[in-house]
C-alpha positions as MATLAB code, in Angstrom:
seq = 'XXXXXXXXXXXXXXXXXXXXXXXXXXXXXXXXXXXXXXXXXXXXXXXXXXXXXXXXXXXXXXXXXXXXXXXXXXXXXXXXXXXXXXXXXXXXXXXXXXXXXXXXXXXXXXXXXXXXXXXXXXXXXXXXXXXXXXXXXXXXXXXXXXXXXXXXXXXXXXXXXXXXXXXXXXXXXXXXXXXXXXXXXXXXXXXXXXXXXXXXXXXXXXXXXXXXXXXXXXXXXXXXXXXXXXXXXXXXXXXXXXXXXXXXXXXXXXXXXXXXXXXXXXXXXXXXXXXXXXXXXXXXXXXXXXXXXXXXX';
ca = [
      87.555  119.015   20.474;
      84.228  119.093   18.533;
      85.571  116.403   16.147;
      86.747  113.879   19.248;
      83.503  113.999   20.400;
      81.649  113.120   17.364;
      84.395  110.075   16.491;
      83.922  108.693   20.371;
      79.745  109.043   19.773;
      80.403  106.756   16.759;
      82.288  104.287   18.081;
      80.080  103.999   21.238;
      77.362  103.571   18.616;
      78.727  100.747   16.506;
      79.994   99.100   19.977;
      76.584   98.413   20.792;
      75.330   97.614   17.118;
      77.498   95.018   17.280;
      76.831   93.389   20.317;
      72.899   93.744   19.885;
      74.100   91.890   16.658;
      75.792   89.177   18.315;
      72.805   88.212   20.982;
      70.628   87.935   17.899;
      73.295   85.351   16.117;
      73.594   83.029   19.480;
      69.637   83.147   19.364;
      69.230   81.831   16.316;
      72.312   78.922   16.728;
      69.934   77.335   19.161;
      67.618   74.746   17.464;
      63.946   74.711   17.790;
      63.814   71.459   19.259;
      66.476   72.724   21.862;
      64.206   75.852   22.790;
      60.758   73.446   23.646;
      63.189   71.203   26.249;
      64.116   74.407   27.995;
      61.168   74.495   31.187;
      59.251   77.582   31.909;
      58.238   78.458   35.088;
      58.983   76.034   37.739;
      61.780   73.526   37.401;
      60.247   71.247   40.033;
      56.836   71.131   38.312;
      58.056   70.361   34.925;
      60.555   67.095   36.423;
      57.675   66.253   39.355;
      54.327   66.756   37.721;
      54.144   67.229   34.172;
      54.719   63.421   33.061;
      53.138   61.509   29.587;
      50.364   59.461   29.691;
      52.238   56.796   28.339;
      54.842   57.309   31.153;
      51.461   57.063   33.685;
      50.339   53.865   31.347;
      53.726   52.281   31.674;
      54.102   52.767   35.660;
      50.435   51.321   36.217;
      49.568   49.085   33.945;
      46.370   47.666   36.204;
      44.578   51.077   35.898;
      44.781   51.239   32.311;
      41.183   50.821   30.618;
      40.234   47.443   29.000;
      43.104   45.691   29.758;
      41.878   42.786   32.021;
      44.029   39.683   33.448;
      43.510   36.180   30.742;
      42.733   33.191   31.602;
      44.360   30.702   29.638;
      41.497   28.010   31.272;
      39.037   29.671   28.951;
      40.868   28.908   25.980;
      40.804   25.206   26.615;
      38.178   23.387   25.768;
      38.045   20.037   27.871;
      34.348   18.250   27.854;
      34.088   16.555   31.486;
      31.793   13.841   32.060;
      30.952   12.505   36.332;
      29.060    8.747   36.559;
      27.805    8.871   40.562;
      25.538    6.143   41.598;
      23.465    6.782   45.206;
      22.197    4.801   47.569;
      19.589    7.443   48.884;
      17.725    7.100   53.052;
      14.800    9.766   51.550;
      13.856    9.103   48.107;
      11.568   12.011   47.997;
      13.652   15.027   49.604;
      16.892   14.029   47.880;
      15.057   14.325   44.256;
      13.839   17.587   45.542;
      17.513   18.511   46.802;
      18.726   17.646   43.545;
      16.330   19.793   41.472;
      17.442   22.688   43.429;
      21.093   22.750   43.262;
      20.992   21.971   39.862;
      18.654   25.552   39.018;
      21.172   27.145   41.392;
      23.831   25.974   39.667;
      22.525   27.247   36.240;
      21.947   23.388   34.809;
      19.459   21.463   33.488;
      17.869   17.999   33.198;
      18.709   16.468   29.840;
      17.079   12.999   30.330;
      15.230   11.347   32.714;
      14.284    8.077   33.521;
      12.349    6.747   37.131;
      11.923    2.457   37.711;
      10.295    0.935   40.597;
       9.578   -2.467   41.410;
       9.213   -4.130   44.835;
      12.834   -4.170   45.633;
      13.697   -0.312   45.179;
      12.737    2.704   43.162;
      15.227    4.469   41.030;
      15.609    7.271   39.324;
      18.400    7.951   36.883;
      19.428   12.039   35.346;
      21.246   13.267   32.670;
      22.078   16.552   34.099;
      23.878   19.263   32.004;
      25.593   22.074   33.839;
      28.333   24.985   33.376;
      31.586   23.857   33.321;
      32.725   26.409   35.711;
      30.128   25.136   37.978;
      30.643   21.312   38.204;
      32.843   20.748   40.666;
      30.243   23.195   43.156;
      27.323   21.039   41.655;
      28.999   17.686   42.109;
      30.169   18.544   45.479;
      26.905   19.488   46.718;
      24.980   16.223   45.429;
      27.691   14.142   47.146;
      27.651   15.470   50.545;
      28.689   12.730   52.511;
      25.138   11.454   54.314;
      24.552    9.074   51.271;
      25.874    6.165   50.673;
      28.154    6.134   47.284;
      28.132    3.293   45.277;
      30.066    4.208   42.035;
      31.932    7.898   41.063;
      33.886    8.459   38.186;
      35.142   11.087   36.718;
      36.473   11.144   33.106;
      38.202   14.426   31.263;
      39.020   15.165   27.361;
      41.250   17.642   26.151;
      39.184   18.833   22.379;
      41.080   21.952   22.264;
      43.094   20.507   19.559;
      40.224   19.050   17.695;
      38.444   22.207   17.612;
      41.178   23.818   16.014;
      42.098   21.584   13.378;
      38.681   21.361   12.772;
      37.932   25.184   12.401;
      41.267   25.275   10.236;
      39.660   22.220    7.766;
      36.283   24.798    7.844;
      37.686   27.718    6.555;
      40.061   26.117    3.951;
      36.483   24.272    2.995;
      34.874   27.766    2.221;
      37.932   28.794    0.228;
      37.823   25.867   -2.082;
      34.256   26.409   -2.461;
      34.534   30.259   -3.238;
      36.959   29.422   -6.462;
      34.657   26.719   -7.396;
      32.190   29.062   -7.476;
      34.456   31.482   -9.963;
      34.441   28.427  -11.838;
      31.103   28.015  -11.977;
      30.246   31.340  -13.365;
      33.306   30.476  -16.373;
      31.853   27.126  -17.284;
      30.725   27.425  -21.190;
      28.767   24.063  -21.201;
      26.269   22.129  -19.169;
      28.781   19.465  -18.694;
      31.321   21.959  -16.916;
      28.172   23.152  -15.051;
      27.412   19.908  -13.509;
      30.734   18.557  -12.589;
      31.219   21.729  -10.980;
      27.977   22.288   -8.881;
      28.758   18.449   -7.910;
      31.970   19.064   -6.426;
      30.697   22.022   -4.846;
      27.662   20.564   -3.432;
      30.553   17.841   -2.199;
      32.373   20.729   -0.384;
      29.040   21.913    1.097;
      28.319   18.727    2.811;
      31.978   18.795    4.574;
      31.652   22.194    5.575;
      28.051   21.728    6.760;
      29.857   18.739    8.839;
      32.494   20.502   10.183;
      30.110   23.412   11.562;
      27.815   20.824   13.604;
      30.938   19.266   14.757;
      32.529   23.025   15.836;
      29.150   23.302   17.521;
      29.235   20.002   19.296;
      32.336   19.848   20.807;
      31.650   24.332   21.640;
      28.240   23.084   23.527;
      30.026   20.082   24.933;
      32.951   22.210   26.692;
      30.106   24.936   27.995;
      28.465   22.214   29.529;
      29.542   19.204   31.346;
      27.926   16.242   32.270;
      26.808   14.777   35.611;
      25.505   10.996   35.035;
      23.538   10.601   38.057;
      21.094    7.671   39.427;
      20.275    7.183   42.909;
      17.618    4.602   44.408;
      15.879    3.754   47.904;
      15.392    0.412   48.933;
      11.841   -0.330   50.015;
      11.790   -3.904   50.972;
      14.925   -5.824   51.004;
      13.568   -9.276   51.187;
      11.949   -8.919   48.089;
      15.071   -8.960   46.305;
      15.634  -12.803   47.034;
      12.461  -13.207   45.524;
      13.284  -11.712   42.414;
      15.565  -14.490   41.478;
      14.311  -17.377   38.828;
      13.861  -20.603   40.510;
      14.826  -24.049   39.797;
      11.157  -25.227   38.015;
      11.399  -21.848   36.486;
      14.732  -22.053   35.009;
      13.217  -25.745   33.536;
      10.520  -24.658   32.290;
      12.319  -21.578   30.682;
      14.356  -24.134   29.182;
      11.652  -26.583   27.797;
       9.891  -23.569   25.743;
      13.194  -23.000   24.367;
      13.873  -26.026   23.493;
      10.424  -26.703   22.097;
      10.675  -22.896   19.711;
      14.109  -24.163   18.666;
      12.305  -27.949   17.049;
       9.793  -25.640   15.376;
      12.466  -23.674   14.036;
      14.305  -26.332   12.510;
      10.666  -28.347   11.408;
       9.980  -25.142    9.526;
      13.383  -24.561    8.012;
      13.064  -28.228    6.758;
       9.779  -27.409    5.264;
      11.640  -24.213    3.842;
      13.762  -25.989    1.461;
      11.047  -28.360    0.115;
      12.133  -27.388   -3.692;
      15.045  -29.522   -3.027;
      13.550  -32.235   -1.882;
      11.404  -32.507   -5.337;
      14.507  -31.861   -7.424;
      16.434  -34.731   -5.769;
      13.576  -36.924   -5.730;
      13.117  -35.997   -9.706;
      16.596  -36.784  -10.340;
      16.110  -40.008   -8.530;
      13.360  -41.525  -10.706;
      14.678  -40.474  -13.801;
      17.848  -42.250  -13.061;
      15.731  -45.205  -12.310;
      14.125  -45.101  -15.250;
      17.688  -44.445  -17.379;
      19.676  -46.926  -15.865;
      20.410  -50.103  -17.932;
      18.953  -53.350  -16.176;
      21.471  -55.979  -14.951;
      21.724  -59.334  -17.893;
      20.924  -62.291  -16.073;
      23.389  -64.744  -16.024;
      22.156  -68.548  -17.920;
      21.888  -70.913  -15.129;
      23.797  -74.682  -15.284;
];
């Protein structure tokens, strides 16, 4: 009875060797990477809240930092130019209305030139403004109350141009950096020279192509508004301005008179050939064989 115990306390014991055995196995058949996808704790917090940042990137793209909307107008570069001619009822508080929208408008006056004479007084701007700001600008100079004489409006597309032109600069600097290897492998003052000359060559076209770049860059920032406006202040007196008959004539007669003077002194201009033919004339007197007289009957 003793021995039946002992043989059943054995076999209990390697019954549950081997299944402690076997749990151990099964735990180590499951990869690593299986064990991290398992969720601890709550299921609904790892599917609901726990989500990537680049899931949280991907769903809203507006809230994600330093991204911003382009605008492809900003990448053209289109110079506009605006010719308005105004027939103004206050001379004075339409200069000073001027002046004003164009500080507002964050422009400037690039020339200026004023003319008065009995008939009207003028005044006629160069104004150089933002490009983003010249249709505001140009609307508020042309309100309506004044009378428009001429407006035109003229665009150019220099996008192109500024890129081939950038493209011709940079292959310019290459060309000059491998003259410039060149330069320092010459072994002769001949080599020297011809190679500083085509270098200073490719210094002039690249110095060409930068004031160009910066041109057509300053051009595109700012457009320009042509604008001249004048007030009449008597309009009889611009019958009066025209030339008269007995004007016109006498016009005329000085012309006439400056154009015998120029031709009397062109005549006196050329007086070397005078002498020369009148040299060649005596001596052929003087040469020529005189005529035999025929014997009379």
């Amino acid at each position: 009875m003793k021995k039946i115990n002992i043989l059943t306390a054995c076999i209990c014991l390697i019954l549950v060797l081997s299944c402690g055995h076997s749990r151990d196995s099964v735990q180590d058949l499951i990869s690593p990477a299986d064990k991290k996808q398992k969720p601890e704790g709550n299921n609904n917090g790892y599917f609901q809240g726990n989500h990537s940042p680049s899931d949280t990137a991907t769903a809203n793209p507006q809230q994600q930092p330093g991204i911003t909307k382009s605008n492809s107008d900003w990448d053209k570069k289109i110079i506009k130019i605006a010719t308005i001619n105004l027939e103004v009822k206050n001379y004075n508080s339409f200069a000073g209305l001027v002046r004003e929208k164009i500080k507002n408008h964050g422009g400037y006056i690039a020339q200026e030139e004023q003319n008065q004479n009995d008939y009207k007084i003028e005044n006629i701007l160069s104004i150089k403004v933002p490009v983003d700001q010249f249709d505001n600008l140009l609307a508020e100079i042309t309100p309506g109350e004044e009378k428009i004489i001429e407006k035109k409006i003229t665009s150019e597309d220099v996008t192109a141009e500024m890129v081939d032109t950038k493209s011709r600069l940079e292959a310019k600097k290459q060309v000059r950096l491998k003259y410039l290897d060149l330069l320092k492998q010459a072994k002769n003052m001949e080599e020297i020279l011809n190679v500083q000359n085509e270098i200073n060559n490719i210094q002039e076209n690249i110095e060409a192509a930068a004031g160009r770049i910066e041109y057509l860059s300053h051009a595109a920032a700012y457009s320009t508004i042509n604008l001249s406006y004048f007030h009449i202040l008597d309009a009889t007196a611009k019958n009066s301005e025209e030339i008269s008959f007995g004007d016109k004539a006498w016009q005329s007669f000085k012309k006439g008179w400056t154009w015998i003077g120029d031709v009397f002194v062109g005549i006196i201009s050329i007086w070397p050939l005078f002498l020369l033919a009148f040299i060649c004339w005596f001596v052929y007197k003087k040469l020529r064989p005189s005529k035999i007289q025929k014997p009379t009957a």
